[in-house]
N, C-alpha and C positions, 0 to 999 in steps of 0.2 A: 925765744927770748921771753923773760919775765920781767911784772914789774908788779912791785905790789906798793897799795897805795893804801893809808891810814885813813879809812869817811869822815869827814868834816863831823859826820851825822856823831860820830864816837865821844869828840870833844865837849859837843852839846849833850849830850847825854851823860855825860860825867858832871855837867853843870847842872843838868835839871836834878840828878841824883842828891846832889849834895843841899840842894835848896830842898827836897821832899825831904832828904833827913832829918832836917833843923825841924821838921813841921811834925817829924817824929812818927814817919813811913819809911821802910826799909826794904829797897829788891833785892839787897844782898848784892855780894861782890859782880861787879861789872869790869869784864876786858875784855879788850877787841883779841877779835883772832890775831898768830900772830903765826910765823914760819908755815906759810901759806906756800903745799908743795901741789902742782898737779900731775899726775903722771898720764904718758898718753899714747896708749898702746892703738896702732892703726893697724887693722884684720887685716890680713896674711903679707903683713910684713916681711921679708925678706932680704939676704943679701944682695940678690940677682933683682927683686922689687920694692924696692926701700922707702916707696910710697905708697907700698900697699897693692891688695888683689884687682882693686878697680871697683870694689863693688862701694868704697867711698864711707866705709863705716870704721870711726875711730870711737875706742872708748877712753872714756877721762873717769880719773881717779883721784879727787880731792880730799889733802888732809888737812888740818892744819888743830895748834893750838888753844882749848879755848873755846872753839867752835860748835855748833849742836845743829848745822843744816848747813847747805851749798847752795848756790845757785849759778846754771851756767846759761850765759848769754853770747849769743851765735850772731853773724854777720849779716844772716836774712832776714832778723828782727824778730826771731822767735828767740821763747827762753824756758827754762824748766828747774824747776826746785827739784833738789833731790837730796831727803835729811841725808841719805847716808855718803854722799858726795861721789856716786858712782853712777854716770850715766854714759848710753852709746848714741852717737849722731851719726845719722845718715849724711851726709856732704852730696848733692845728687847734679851739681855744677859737673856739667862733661870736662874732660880733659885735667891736668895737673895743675892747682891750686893751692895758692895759702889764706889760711883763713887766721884771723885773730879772736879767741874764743874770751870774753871776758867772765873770771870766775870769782864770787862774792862768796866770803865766810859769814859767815853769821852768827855770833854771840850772845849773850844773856842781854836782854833791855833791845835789843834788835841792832846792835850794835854790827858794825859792817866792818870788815879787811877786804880788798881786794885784788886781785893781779892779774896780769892777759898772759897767753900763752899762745904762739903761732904754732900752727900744725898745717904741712903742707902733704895734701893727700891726692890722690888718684881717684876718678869717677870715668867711669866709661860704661856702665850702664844708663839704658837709655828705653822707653819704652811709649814710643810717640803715638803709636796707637791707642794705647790705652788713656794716653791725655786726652787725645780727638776724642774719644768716645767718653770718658770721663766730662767734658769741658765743651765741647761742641765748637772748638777754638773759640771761644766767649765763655760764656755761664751755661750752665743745664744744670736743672733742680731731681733731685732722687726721692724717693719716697720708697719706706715698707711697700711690698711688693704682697699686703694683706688675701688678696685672692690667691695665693698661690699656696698647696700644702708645703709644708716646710719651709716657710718666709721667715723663720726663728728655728734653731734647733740647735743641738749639742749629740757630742759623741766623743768618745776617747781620742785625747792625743799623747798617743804612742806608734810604737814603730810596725805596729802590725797593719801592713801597707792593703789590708781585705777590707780594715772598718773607720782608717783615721781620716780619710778625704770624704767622708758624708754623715750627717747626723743620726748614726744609727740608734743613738738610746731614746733620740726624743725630735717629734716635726709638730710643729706648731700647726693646726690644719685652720684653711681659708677663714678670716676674722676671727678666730679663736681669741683674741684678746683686743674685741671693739671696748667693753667696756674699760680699759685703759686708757690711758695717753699715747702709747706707741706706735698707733700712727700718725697721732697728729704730726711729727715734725716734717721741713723740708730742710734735705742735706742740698748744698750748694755749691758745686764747684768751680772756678773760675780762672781764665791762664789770665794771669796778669803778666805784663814783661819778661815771657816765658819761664815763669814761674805757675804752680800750681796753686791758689789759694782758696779756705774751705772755712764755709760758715755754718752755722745751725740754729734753723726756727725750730726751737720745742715748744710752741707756745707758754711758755712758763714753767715747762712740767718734762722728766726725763724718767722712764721708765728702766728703774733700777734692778740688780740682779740682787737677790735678796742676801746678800756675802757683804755690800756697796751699799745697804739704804741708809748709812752715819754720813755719810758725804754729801748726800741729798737733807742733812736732818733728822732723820729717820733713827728704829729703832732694828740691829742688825736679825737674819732670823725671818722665819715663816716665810710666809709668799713672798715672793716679787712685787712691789709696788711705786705707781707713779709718785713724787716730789718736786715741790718747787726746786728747779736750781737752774741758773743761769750759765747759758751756753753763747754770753755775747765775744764777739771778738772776732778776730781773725786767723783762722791757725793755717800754715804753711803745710802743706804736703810735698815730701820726698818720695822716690822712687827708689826702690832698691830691690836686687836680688832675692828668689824666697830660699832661704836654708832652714827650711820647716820640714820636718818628717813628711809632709809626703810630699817634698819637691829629690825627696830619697827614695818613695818607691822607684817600684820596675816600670811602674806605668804612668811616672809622672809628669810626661808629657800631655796624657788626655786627662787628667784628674787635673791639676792648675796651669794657670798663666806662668806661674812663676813671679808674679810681681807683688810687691810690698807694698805698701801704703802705707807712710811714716806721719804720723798727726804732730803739729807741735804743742806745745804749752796744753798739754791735756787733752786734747783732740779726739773726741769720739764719734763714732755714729751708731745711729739706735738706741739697744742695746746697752745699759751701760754697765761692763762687766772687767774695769779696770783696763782695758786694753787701750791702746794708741798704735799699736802695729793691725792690719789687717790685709791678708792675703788675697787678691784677686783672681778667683776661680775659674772664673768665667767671667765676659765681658760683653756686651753689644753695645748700639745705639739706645738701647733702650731697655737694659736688662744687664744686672752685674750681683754675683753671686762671692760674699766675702769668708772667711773663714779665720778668724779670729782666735788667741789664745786666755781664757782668763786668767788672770792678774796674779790673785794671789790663791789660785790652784790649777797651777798649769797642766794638771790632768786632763783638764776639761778643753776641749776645742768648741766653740761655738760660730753657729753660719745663719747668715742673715740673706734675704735678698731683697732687691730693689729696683724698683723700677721708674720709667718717668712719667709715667700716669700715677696722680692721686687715687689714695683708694676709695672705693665706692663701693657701697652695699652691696652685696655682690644677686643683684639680681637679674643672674646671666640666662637666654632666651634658651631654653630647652624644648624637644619635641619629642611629640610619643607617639604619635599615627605612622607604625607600618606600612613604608610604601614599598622596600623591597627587601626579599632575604632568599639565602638559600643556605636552609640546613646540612646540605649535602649527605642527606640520608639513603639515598639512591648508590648502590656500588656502580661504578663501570664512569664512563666520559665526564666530564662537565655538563649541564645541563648546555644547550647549544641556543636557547632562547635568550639565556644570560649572560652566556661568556664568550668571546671570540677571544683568537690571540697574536701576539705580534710573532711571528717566526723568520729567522735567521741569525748571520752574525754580524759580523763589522762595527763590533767596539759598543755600540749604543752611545755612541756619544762621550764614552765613559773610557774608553780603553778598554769595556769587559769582554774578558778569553770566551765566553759561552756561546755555543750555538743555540734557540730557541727551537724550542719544538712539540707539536702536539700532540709526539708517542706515549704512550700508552705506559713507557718508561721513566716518563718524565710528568707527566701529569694524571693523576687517577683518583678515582672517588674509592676508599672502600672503608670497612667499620665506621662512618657516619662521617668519615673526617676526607677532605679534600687533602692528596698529598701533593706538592710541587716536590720533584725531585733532582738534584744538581748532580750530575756523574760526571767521573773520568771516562772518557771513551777512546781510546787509542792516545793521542797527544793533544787533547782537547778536552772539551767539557761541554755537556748539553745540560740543560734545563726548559724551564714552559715558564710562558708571560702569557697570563690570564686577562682580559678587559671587556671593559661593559660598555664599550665605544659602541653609538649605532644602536643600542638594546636596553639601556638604562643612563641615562644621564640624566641632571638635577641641579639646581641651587639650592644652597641651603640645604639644614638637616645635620640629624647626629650620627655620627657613623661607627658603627661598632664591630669588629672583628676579635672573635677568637680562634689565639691562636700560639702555637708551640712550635720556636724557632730553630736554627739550624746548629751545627758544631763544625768545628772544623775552619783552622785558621785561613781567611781568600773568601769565606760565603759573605754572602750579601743579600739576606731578604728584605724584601720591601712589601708596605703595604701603603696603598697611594693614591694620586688624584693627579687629572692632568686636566687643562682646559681645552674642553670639548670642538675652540674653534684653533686649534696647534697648528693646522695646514694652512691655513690663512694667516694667523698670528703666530710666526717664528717664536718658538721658546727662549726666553722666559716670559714674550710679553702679555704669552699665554696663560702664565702659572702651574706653578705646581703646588701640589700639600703634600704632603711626606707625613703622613699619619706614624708611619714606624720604618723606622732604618736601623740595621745592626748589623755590626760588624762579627763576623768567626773571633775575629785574634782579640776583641772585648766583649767577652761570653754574660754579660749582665747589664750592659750599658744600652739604654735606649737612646735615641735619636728622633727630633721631630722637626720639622724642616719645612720652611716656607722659601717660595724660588718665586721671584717676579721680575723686574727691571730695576737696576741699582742694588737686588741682593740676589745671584744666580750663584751655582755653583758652587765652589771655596766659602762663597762670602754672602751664603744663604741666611735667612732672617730663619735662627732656628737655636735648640737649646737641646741637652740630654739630662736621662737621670738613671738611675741602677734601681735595678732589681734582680731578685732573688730568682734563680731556676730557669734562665728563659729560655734553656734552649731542651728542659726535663718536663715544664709544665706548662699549663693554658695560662695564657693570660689577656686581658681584654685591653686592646687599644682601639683606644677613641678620641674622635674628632667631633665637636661641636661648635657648626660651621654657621656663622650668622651674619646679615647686614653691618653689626657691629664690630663683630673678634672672629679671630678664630683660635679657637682651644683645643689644646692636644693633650691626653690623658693617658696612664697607663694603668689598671685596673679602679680606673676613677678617680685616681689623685692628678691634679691640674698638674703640667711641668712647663708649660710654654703657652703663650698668649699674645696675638697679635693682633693691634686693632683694625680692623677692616676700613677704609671709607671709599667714595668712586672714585679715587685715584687709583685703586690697586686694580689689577685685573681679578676678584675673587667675589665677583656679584654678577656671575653668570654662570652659564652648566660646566658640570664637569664630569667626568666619567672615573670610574673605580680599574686600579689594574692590583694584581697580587704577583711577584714574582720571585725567581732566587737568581740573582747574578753572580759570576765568579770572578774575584781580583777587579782590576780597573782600579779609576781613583780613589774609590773611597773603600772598597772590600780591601785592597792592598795585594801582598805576595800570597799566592795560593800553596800554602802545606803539601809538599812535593810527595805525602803519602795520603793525599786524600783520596778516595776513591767515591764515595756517593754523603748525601747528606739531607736530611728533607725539612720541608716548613710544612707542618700538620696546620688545615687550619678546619675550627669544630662547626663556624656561622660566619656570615655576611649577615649584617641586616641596617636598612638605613632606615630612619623615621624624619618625619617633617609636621 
C-alpha cells in the first residue's frame, strides 16, 4: 500500500519564495516532487518463496518527478539519504514481517513529497554468537587492535579465492600509524531490546582514506589523513548473510564467519573508506577481524582488526639470555638429556589414528635438522612426540622454533607447551600454548592457540594467519610468554595476543613437546593415499 503525502514544509516554502522575490532574490522554479513510485525487489524472490531467501534483504528503487535525492526511513528508527534513490536494507527481525518503509522526495528549496510503502519479507538468519561476543549481552568497547601487524590492510577483491580473504598488497605493522588519530576512537556495541546498537568516540577526529578526505572537509588526494568529523548518534546494526567473493571460495568455511554487519544512517568503524557493510572474519571475546569493501572502488577489500584492550605503546617484555637450545647438529637419536617422549595410542584425547613411537623411523636427527616423521604402516599410522617433561621446564621466556611443516591432507603438526603440574591439574586447568598448529588440508594457514578453563578445545582462546611455503620452507614460530601477554608470532609478525593475569593457569612451568599427529579432531580425514610425511625442524632455543 502507498500513500503519498504533499509536506506542509512545500506550501511554506512557495510563501517564503514569493516574499524573497518582491525583495528581488530568485531560487528559480520550485515544485514538490510528484508521482512518487517505489519499487521494491526482495532477494531471491520466488514463486515457491514469495517473501524472499530469508536472508531479509530488499531493495528499493525510488522515482519520482522533480526530485534530485531520496530518503528512506525504516521502522527501527534508522534512515539513509540516497541522491540516486536506490538503496538495499537488511530486515534482520527473525521470522516473516511487514514493515512500513517511509520514502521522502526531495526537490529544489528542500521541498519534500512523501509516501510509505509496506513490504513484507522473510529473515531467518540469525547469528547469536557473534552478538554475545560482539555485545557481551550489554555494551563491550573495541578499539584498533595497534599492536598487531596487519591491524589495517588492503588487498584485491576479486574472485581469485588464493589472495581475496587477506591483505596481501598492504599490512599496516604494530603502531605504524600513532602519529594519527586512528586509534584514538572507541567502537561500542550494545544489545538493546534485542537489537544490536553501535556508537563511536573518535574524539573529534576520523581517520580518512585519502579517495573520502571532502567529507571530512578535506582536500581529496595524497596521504590519508585525520579530520574533524562527527560520528554522534546511534546507528542500528543488522546481521546478514556474507555473499562476498570469498564466502564463494572452496575454503570459505575457514577464511570467514560468513556474517555481515550492516551500519545504519552512515555507520562506520575505523577506517573511513565509504563502507557501512563489513564482514566478520573472525570473531572472539576479545578479538574480531572485519574485511570491508571500499565504496567508491570496489576493487579494493580492506581489513581492520580489533580488539578490547586499548592500545598502548607497545612496550612488550622481551628476552635474550640463552637458557636452552638444541641445534640438532649431531646425526643419529634425539639428544636423551633434553628430550623424552610420550609413546603409544588411544586417540590422545583427540581421536588421533597414530601410534607414537621412538623408532628410528619416525624420529631422527640428520643434515642438522631434527626429522619427526608420520607413516602409513599396514592400516595404521605411527609417528614420535618429543618433550622436555622432567629435563627442561620454565616460566616465562621467548620461544623460538625453526621449522618446515608437513603435506599431506590428515597431518597435524604441533609445536607446543603443556603445564608442567597436568597430573595433578586435569587439562585444561593446566594449560596449554599452542605455539603452532596446521592442518595438511590448509597447507598455508597457521594456528596459535591458548587452552585453559572456559576456553578448551573447540572453544580455545586462539587466532590463525597464512603464510607463504610452509610445508617447502623454514619458518620461525614464536612465543613471547610473559607475566602480562602471551604472544604468538609467525617469522616475527605478532597474530594473537592474550593477556595473562593470576587468574589464568600460565604463571607457572611448563615444558616444550614437538609432534606430527594423524586425522583426529582438528587434523580431520586422512588422504587415503598417504604414505609418510615429515616436520623438519632446524632449532629449539628458549631465552629469559
Amino acid at each position: 500500500m502507498k500513500k503519498i503525502l504533499i509536506n506542509i514544509a512545500a506550501i511554506l516554502s512557495l510563501l517564503l519564495m514569493v516574499n524573497c522575490q518582491e525583495d528581488g532574490y530568485s531560487f528559480g522554479a520550485v515544485n514538490a516532487p510528484t508521482n512518487i513510485s517505489v519499487g521494491v525487489d526482495i532477494i531471491g524472490k520466488t514463486a515457491e518463496a514469495p517473501n524472499g531467501d530469508g536472508s531479509g534483504n530488499v531493495k528499493f528503487t525510488a522515482t519520482a518527478d522533480n526530485a534530485i535525492s531520496y530518503k528512506f526511513v525504516f521502522p527501527d528508527g534508522s534512515s539513509e539519504n540516497s541522491p540516486s534513490g536506490i538503496y538495499t536494507k537488511v530486515f534482520s527481525t527473525t521470522g516473516l514481517n511487514t514493515y512500513t518503509v517511509i520514502v521522502l522526495a526531495t526537490g529544489k528549496g528542500g521541498v519534500t513529497s512523501t509516501t510509505t510503502v509496506d513490504v513484507e519479507v522473510l529473515s531467518n538468519f540469525s547469528d547469536d554468537e557473534a552478538v554475545a561476543f560482539l555485545t557481551s549481552g550489554n555494551s563491550k568497547k573495541w578499539y584498533i587492535a595497534a599492536a598487531e601487524n596487519g591491524h589495517l590492510g588492503v588487498g584485491p577483491n576479486s574472485t581469485n579465492a588464493a589472495e581475496n580473504y587477506f591483505p596481501v598488497w598492504y599490512e599496516a605493522v604494530p603502531f605504524e600509524k600513532s602519529a594519527t588519530c586512528f586509534y584514538d576512537g572507541e567502537y561500542t556495541f550494545s544489545l538493546v531490546d534485542g537489537k544490536v546498537q553501535y556508537t563511536t568516540d573518535n574524539k573529534g577526529n576520523t581517520f580518512f582514506q585519502n579517495s573520502y578526505k571532502s567529507v571530512g572537509g578535506g582536500v581529496n588526494g595524497g596521504d590519508d589523513q585525520c579530520l574533524p568529523y562527527s560520528t554522534a548518534g546511534i546507528k542500528i546494526v543488522s546481521l546478514s548473510p556474507s555473499t562476498s567473493v570469498v564466502s564463494n571460495n572452496p575454503e570459505a568455511n575457514s577464511e570467514t564467519r560468513g556474517t555481515v554487519m550492516n551500519f545504519s544512517d552512515g555507520g562506520f568503524m575505523g577506517y573511513y573508506a565509504g563502507a557501512t557493510q563489513y564482514e566478520i572474519l573472525t570473531i572472539t571475546e576479545n578479538r574480531m577481524v572485519v574485511r570491508f569493501v571500499q565504496a567508491n572502488n570496489t576493487e579494493l577489500a580492506w581489513y581492520q582488526t580489533f580488539t578490547t584492550s586499548p592500545p598502548v605503546a607497545n612496550n612488550a617484555t622481551d628476552y635474550t639470555n640463552l637458557v636452552f637450545s638444541d641445534e640438532f647438529n649431531t646425526d643419529g637419536a634425539p639428544d636423551p638429556a633434553k628430550w623424552g617422549y610420550d609413546l603409544g595410542a588411544g586417540g590422545w584425547g583427540n581421536s588421533e589414528e597414530q601410534t607414537y613411537t621412538n623408532s628410528a623411523d619416525n624420529v631422527i636427527i640428520a643434515g642438522g635438522n631434527l626429522k619427526i616423521i608420520a607413516k602409513k604402516v599396514g592400516t595404521g599410522y605411527t609417528s614420535a612426540r618429543l618433550k622436555s617433561e622432567n629435563k627442561f621446564e620454565f616460566k616465562y621466556g621467548k620461544i623460538e622454533v625453526k621449522a618446515k611443516l608437513t603435506t599431506g591432507t590428515g597431518t597435524w603438526p604441533a609445536i607446543w607447551m603443556l603445564g608442567a603440574d597436568y597430573a595433578t591439574n586435569a587439562w585444561p586447568a593446566c594449560g596449554e600454548i599452542d605455539i603452532m598448529e596446521y592442518k595438511g588440508s590448509e597447507p598455508n594457514k597457521i594456528y596459535g592457540t591458548l587452552h585453559y578453563p572456559g576456553h578448551s578445545g573447540g572453544n580455545g582462546n586462539g587466532n590463525s594467519t597464512t603464510i607463504a611455503n610452509a610445508a617447502s620452507e623454514f619458518h620461525i614460530y614464536k612465543s613471547i610468554w610473559s607475566p602480562t601477554d602471551v604472544k604468538i608470532y609467525v617469522d616475527d609478525v605478532l597474530f594473537h595476543t592474550v593477556p595473562n593475569d593470576s587468574s589464568l593457569p600460565f604463571n607457572k612451568d611448563f615444558f616444550l613437546i614437538l609432534n606430527v599427529a594423524m586425522g583426529g579432531s582438528f587434523g580431520g580425514t586422512i588422504d587415503s593415499a598417504f604414505t609418510q610425511s615429515t616436520m623438519e625442524i632446524d632449532y629449539v632455543r628458549v631465552y629469559q
